[in-house]
C-alpha positions as CSV (number, residue, x, y, z in Angstrom):
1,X,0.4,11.8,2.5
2,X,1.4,14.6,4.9
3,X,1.8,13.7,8.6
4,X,2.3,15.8,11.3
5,X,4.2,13.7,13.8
6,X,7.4,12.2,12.8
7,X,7.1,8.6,13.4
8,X,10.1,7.0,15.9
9,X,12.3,4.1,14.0
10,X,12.2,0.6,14.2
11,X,15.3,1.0,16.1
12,X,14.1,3.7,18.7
13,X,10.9,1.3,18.7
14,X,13.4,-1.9,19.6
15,X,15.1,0.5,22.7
16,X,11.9,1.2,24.2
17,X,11.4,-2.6,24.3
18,X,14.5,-3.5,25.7
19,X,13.8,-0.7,28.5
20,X,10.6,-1.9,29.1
21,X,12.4,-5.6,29.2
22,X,15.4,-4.4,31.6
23,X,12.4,-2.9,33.9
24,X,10.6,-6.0,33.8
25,X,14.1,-7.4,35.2
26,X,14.0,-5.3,37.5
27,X,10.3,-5.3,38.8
28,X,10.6,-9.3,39.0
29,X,14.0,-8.4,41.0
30,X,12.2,-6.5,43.3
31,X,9.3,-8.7,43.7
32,X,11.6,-11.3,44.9
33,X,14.4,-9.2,46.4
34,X,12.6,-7.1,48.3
35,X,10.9,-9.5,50.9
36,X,14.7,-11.2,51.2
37,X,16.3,-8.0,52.1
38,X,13.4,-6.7,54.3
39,X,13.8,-10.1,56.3
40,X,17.9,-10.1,56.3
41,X,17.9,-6.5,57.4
42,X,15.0,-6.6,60.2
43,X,16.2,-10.5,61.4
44,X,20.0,-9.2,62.0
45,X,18.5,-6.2,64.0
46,X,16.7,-9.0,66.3
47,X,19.5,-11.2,66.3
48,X,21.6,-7.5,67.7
49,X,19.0,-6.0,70.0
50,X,19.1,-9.7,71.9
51,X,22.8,-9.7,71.2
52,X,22.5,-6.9,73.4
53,X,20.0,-8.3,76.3
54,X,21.6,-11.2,76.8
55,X,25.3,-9.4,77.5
56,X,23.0,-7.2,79.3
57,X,21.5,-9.7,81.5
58,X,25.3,-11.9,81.5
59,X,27.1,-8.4,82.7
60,X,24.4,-8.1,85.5
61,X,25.1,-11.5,86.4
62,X,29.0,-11.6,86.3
63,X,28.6,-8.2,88.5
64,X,27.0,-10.1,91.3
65,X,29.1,-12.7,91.8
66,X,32.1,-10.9,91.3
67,X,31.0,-9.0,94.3
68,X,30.0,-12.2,96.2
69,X,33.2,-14.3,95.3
70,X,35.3,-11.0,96.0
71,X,33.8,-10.9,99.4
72,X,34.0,-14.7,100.0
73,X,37.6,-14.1,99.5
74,X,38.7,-11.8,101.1
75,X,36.9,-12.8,104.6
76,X,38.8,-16.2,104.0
77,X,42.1,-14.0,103.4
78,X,42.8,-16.0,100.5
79,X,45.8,-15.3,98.6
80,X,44.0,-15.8,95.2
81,X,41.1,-13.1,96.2
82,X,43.6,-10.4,94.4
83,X,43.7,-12.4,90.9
84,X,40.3,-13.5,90.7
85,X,39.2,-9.8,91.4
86,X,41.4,-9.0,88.3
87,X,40.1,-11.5,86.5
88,X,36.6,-10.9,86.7
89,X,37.4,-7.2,86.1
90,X,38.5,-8.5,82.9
91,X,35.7,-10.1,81.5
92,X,33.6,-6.8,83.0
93,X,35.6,-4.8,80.0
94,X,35.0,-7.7,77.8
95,X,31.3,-7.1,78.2
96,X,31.3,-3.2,78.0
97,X,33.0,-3.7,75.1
98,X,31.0,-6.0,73.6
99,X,28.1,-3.6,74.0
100,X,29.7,-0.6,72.2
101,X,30.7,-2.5,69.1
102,X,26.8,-3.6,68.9
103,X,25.8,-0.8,69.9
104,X,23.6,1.3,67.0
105,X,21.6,4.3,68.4
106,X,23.0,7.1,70.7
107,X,20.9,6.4,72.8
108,X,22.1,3.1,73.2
109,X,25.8,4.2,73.9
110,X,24.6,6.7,76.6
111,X,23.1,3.9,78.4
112,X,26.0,1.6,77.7
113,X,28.6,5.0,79.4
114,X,26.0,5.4,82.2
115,X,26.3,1.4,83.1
116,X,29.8,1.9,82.4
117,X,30.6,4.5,85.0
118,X,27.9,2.8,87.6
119,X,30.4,-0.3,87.1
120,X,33.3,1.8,87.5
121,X,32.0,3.3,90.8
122,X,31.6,0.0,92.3
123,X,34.4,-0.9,91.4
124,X,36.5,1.9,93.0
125,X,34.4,1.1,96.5
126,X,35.7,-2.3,96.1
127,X,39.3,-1.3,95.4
128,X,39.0,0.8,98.6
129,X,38.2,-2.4,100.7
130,X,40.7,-4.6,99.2
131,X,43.9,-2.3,99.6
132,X,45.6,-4.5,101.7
133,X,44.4,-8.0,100.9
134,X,46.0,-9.3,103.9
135,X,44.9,-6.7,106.9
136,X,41.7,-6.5,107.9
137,X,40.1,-4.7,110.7
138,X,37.4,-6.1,112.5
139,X,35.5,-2.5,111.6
140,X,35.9,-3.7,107.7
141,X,35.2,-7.2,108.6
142,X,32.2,-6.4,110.6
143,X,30.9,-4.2,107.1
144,X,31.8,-6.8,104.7
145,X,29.4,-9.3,106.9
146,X,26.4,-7.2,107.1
147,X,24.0,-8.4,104.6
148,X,22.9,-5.2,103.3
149,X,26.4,-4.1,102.2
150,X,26.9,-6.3,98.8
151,X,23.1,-5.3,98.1
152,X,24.0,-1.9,98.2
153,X,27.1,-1.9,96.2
154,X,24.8,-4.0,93.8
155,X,22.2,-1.5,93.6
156,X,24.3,1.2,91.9
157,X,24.4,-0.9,88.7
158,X,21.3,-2.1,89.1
159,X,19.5,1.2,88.2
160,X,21.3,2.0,85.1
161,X,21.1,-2.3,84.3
162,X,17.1,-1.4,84.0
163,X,17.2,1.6,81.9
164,X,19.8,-0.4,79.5
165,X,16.9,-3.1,79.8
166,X,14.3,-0.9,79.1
167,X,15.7,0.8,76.1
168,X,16.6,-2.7,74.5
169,X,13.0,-4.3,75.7
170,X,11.5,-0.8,73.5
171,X,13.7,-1.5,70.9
172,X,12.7,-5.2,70.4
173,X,9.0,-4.1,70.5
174,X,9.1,-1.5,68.2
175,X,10.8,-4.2,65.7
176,X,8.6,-6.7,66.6
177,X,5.5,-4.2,65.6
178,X,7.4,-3.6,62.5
179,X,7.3,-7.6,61.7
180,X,3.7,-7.4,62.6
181,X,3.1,-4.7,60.2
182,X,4.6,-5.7,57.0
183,X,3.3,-9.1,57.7
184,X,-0.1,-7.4,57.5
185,X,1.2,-5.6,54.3
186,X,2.7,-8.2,52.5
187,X,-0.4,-9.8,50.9
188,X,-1.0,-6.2,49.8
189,X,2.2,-4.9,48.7
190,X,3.9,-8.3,47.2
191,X,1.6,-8.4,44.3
192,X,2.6,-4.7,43.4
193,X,6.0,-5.2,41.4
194,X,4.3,-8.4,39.9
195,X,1.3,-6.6,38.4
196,X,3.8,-3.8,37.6
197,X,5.8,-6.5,35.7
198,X,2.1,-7.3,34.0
199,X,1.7,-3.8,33.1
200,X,4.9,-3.5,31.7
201,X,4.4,-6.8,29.4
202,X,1.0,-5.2,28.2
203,X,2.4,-2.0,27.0
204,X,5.4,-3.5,25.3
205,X,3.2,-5.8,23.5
206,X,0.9,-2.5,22.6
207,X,3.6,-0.6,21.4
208,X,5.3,-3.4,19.1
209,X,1.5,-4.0,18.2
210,X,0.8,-0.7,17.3
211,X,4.3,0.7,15.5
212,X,5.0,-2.3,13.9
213,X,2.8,-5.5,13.8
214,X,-0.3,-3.9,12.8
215,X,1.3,-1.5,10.2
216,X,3.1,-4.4,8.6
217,X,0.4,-6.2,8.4
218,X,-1.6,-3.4,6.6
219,X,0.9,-3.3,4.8
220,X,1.2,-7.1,3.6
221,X,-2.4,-6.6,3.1
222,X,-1.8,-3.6,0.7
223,X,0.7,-5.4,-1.2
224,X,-1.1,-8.5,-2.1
225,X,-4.0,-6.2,-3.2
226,X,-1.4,-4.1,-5.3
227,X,0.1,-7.4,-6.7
228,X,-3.8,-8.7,-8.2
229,X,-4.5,-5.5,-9.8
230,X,-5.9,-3.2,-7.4
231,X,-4.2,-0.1,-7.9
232,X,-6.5,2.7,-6.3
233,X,-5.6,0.7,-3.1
234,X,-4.2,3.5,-0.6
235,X,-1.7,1.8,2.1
236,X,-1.5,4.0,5.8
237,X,1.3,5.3,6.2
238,X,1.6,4.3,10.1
239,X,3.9,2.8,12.3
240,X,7.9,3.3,12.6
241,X,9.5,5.1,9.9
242,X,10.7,2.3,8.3
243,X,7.0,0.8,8.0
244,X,5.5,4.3,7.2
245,X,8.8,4.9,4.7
246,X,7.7,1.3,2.8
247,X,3.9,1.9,2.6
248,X,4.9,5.2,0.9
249,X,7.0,3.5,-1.5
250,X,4.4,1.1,-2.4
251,X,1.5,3.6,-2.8
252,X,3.8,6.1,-4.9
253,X,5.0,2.7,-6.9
254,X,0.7,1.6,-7.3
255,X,0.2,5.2,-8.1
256,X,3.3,5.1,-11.0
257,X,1.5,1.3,-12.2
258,X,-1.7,2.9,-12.2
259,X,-0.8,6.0,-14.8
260,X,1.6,3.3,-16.5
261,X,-1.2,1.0,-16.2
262,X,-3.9,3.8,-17.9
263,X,-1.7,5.1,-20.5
264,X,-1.2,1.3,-21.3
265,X,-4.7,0.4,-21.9
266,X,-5.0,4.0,-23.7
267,X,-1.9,2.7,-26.1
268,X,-3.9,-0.5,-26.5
269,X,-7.1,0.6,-27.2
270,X,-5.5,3.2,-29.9
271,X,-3.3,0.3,-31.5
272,X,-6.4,-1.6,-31.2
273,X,-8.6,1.0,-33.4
274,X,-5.9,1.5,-35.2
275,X,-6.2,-2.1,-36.3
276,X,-10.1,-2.0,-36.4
277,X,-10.9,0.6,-38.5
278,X,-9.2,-0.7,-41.8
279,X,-11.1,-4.0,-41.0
280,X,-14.4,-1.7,-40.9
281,X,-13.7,0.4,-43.4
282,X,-12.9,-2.4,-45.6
283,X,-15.9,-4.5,-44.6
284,X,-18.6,-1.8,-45.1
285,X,-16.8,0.0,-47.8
286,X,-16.7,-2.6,-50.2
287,X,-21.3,-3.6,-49.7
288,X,-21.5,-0.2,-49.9
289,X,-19.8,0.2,-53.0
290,X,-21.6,-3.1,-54.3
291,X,-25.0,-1.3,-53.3
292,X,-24.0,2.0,-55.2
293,X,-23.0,0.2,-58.1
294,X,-26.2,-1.4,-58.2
295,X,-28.6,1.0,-57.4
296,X,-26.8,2.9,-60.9
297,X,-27.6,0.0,-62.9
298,X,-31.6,0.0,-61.7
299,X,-31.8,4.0,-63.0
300,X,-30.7,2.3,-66.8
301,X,-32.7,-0.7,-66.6
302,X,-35.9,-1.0,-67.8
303,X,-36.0,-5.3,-67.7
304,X,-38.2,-6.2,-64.9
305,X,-36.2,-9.6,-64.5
306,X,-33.1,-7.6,-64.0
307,X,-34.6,-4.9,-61.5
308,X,-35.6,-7.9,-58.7
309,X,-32.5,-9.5,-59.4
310,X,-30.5,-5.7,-58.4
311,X,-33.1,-5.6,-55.5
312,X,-32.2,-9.1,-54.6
313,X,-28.5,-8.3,-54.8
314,X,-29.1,-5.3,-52.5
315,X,-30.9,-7.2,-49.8
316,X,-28.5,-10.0,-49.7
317,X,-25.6,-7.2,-49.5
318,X,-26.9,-4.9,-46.9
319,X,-28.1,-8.4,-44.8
320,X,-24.4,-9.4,-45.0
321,X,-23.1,-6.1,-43.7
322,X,-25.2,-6.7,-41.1
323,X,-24.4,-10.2,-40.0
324,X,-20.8,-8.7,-40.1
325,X,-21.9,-5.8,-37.5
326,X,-23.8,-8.5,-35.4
327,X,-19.9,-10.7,-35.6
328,X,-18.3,-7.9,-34.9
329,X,-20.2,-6.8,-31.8
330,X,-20.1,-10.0,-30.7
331,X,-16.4,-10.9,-30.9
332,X,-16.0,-7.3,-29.6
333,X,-18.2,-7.9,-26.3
334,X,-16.2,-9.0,-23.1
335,X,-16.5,-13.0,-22.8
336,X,-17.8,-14.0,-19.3
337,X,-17.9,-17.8,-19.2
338,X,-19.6,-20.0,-17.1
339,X,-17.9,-23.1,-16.4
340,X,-18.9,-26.3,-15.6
341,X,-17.8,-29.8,-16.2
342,X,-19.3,-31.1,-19.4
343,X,-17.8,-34.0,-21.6
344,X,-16.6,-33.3,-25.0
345,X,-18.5,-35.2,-27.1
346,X,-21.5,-33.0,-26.0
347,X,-19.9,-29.9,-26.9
348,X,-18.9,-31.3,-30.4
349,X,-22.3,-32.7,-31.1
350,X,-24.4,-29.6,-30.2
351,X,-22.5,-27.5,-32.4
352,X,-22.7,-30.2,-35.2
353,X,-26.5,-30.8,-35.5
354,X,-26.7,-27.0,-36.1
355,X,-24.9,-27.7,-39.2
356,X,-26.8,-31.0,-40.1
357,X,-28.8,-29.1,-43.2
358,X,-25.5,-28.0,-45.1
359,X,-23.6,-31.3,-44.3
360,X,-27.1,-33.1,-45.5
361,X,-27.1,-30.9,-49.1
362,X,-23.4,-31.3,-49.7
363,X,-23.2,-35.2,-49.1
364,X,-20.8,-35.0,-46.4
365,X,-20.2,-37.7,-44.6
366,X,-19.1,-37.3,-40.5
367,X,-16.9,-39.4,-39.0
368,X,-16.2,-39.7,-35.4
369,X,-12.8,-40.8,-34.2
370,X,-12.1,-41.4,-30.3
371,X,-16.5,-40.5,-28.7
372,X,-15.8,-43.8,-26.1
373,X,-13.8,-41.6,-23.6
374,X,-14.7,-40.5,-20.2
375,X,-12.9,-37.3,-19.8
376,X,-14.4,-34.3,-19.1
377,X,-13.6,-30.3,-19.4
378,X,-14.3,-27.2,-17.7
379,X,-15.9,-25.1,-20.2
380,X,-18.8,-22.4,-21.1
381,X,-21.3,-24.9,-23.2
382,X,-22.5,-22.1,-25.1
383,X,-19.3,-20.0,-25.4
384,X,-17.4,-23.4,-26.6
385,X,-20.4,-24.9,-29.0
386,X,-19.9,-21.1,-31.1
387,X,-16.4,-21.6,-31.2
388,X,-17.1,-25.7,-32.7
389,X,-19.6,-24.1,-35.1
390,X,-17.6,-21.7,-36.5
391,X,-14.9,-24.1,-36.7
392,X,-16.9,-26.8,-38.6
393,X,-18.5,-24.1,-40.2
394,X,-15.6,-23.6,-42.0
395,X,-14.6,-27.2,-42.9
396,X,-17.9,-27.6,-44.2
397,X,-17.8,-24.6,-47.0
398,X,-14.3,-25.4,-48.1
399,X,-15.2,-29.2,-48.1
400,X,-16.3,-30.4,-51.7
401,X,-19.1,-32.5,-52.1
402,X,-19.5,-35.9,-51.2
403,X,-16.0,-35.3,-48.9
404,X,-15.8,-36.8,-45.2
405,X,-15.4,-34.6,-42.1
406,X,-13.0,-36.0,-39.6
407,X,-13.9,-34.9,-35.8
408,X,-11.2,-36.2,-33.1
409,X,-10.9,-36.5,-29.9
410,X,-7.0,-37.3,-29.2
411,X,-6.5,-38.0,-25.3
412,X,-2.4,-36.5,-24.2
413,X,-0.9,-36.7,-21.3
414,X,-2.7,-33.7,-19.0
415,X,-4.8,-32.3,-22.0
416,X,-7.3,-33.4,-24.9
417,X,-6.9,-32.7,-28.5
418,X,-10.2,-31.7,-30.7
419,X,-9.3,-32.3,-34.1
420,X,-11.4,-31.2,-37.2
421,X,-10.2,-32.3,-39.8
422,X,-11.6,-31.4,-43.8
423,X,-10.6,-32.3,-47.3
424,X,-11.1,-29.1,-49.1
425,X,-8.1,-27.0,-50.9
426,X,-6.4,-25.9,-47.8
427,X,-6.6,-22.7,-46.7
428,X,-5.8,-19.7,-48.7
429,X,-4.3,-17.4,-45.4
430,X,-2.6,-18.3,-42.2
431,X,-5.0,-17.6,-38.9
432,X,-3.6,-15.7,-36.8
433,X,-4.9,-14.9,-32.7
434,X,-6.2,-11.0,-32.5
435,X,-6.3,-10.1,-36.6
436,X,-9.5,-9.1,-37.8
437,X,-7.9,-8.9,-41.3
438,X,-10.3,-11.1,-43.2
439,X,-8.5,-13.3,-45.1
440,X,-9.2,-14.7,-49.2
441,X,-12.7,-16.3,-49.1
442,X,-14.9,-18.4,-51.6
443,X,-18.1,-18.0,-48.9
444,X,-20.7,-15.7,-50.7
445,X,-22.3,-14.8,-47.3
446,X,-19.0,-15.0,-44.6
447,X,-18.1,-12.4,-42.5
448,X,-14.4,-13.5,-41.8
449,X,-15.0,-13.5,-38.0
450,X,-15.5,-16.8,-37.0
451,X,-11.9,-17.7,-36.4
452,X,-11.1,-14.7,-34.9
453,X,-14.1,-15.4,-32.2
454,X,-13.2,-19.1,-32.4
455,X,-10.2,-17.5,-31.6
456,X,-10.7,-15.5,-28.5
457,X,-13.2,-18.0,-26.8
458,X,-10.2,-20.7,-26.9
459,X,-8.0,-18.1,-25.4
460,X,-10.8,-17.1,-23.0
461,X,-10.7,-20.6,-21.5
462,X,-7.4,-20.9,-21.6
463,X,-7.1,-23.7,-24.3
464,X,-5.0,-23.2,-27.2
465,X,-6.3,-23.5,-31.2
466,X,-4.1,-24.3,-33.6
467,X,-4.5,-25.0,-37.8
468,X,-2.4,-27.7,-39.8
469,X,-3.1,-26.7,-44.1
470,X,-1.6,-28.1,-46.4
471,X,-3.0,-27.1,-50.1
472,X,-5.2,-29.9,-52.0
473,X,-4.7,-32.0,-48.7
474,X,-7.4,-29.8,-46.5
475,X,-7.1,-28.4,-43.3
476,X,-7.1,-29.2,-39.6
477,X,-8.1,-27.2,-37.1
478,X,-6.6,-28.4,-33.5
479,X,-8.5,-27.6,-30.4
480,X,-6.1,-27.9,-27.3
481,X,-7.8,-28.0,-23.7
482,X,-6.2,-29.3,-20.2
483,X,-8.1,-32.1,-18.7
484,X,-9.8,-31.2,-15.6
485,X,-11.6,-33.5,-13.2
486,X,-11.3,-31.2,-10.3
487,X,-14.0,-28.9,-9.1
488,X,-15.2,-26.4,-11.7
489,X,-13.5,-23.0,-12.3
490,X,-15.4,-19.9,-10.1
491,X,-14.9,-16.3,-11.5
């Protein structure tokens, strides 16, 4: 079976799975990750931007009563005015610097240098007026008291304080609109990775199903249908190479059973002729040769007496040819039997009372061993009552007159034994399954097929015939079947 595409391997197949696994990780990952890392990212940017107000708003703070306590000070001419100056100074720089190192945007550090420098030109007025912590004019002290003077020096920071306010306060809405926003999005985009991680699930399961399950199973399929006998069966050669490469091997190994299979039956059948024709020639050459032999006499004879009696002999020879034909087209025809369960004794004494008339005119007399039994068999009636006839057929014609037929029935462990048992000479041949070789006879009128079909309708069932002779002692033909109470065979 030619293909065009080169199917992948079980292995290639197995990679693709464990990529579409690792991506499953990974969409589950995501679908739990990214919420977690949106909300770490987005709350440490809150916690910075009011990181950065609340310096912002501390700085402004420290500013204006560094100013005031600065001026408290120094109109007290404290000696301390000088270090506590310094010291809030200090924690001025502590703030700026604070603000740098949170500081992300350049537009946040040009804010933080414009504050800065405001801070730094205040703070150069102030180092004016505190040159010389310990003189004081009444000119400076008269401008330190006036209300408006801390207010102004105030109001230099002030201005770039708001636009530092502003850009933070712009910052903290844009973020906060950005909260807003994905939490409108989240019902929407959370479900994403999980029905990606759904998607991915359904098309591993429709590759594995595809390339593997579904060609092996095709496959199993094939090969129980192979392994009862059905030959022309063609397996598809789908799926993975290693699938597609084993469907090959079994239609190329059905296809090498089938020709071994035909040329079998063909060696049969010839070995089979082979065998038949000596039996036919043999059994047609022998009444014609009778009928030629006769029909020579009736040109010489002139008796009247002796002319019916050469008809007669004809008749009877060409009627016995064609019983034979009839036995032989029978035996010959494929057995289909119908089973059912019957009981044993039934089968034994249908056959029998078609054989009444000759046991009547010899002076046989029948006995039955073994009829009280219960057991029944799964058997053709019909099929199994020609085999009994034939059987008893036999026993009958080699019995003597005034002998006894002995008929059986011998219960075993899983099986039942018909035994027929007769008191004539023994018999002159050993029986034998399959051979249509008809064996010495004293019958005027036999065809020599009746064991042979008693034969094949035993093996037909599945039972197994058997014959015990023993010369001047009689013979016993031994009927073997398995006991069966079960339902009845179907074919």
């Amino acid at each position: 079976m030619m293909r065009n595409k080169k199917p992948r391997s079980l292995r290639n197949l197995l990679i693709i799975h464990e990529i579409t696994f690792l991506l499953l990780v990974t969409a589950t990952g995501l679908l739990g990750g990214l919420p977690a890392f949106f909300w770490q990212h987005y709350s440490a940017e809150s916690v910075r931007i009011n990181s950065l107000i609340y310096v912002n708003e501390q700085m402004r703070g420290d500013l204006f009563r560094q100013i005031q306590e600065a001026i408290r000070a120094r109109l007290l001419e404290e000696p301390q005015a000088l270090a506590l100056y310094g010291e809030y100074s200090r924690r001025m720089d502590g703030h700026f610097n604070n603000l740098r190192q949170n500081a992300r945007s350049k537009e946040e550090n040009q804010a933080i240098q414009d504050l800065q420098a405001s801070y730094r030109a205040i703070q150069k007025d102030m180092n004016k007026i505190f040159t010389d912590p310990y003189i004081v004019s009444r000119q400076v002290r008269m401008k330190i008291l006036n209300p408006g003077f801390a207010q102004s020096m105030f109001g230099k920071f002030e201005a770039e304080y708001q636009t530092m306010n502003r850009i933070l306060t712009r910052e903290h809405d844009e973020l906060a609109l950005v909260l807003e926003r994905w939490t409108s999005y989240a019902p929407v985009l959370l479900p994403i990775p999980l029905l990606l991680a759904f998607l991915l699930v359904l098309y591993a399961r429709y590759i594995l199903n595809r390339e593997f399950v579904s060609p092996m199973s095709s496959v199993m399929a094939g090969a129980r249908a192979v392994s009862h006998g059905k030959l022309e069966k063609e397996l598809p050669e789908t799926g993975v190479e290693e699938i597609a490469q084993l469907a090959h091997a079994i239609n190329t190994m059905a296809r090498d059973l089938e020709e071994s299979h035909e040329a079998l039956v063909e060696s049969e059948k010839q070995a089979a002729l082979g065998a038949l024709v000596p039996v036919v020639a043999h059994n047609i050459r022998n009444p014609l040769a009778s009928i030629r032999a006769t029909a020579q006499v009736l040109d010489d004879s002139e008796d009247t007496e002796e002319l019916k009696e050469s008809k007669q002999a004809i008749l009877d020879t060409i009627d016995r040819l064609g019983r034979w034909v009839n036995a032989l087209v029978s035996y010959l025809h494929p057995l289909k039997p119908n089973y059912r369960l019957v009981h044993p004794t039934e089968l034994v004494d249908a056959a029998l009372s078609l054989l009444m008339d000759k046991v009547n005119e010899k002076g046989i007399r029948v006995e039955k061993l073994g009829w009280g039994g219960k057991i029944q068999l799964n058997a053709d009636p019909d099929l199994m009552e020609q085999a009994l006839y034939a059987l008893m057929a036999n026993a009958i014609d080699a019995s003597p007159r005034d002998a006894i037929l002995k008929i059986s029935l011998v219960p075993k462990d899983l099986s039942l034994e018909i035994r027929i048992h007769d008191q004539g000479p023994g018999m002159p041949f050993e029986p034998k399954s399959n051979n249509l070789v008809p064996g010495p006879s004293t019958k005027r009128f036999g065809t020599g097929l009746g064991i042979p079909i008693a034969f094949k309708i035993c093996q037909r069932h599945g039972w197994h015939l058997d014959f015990k002779s023993e010369k001047d002692e009689g013979t016993t033909a031994i009927i073997t079947a398995p006991v069966r109470i079960s339902e009845e065979i179907k074919e």
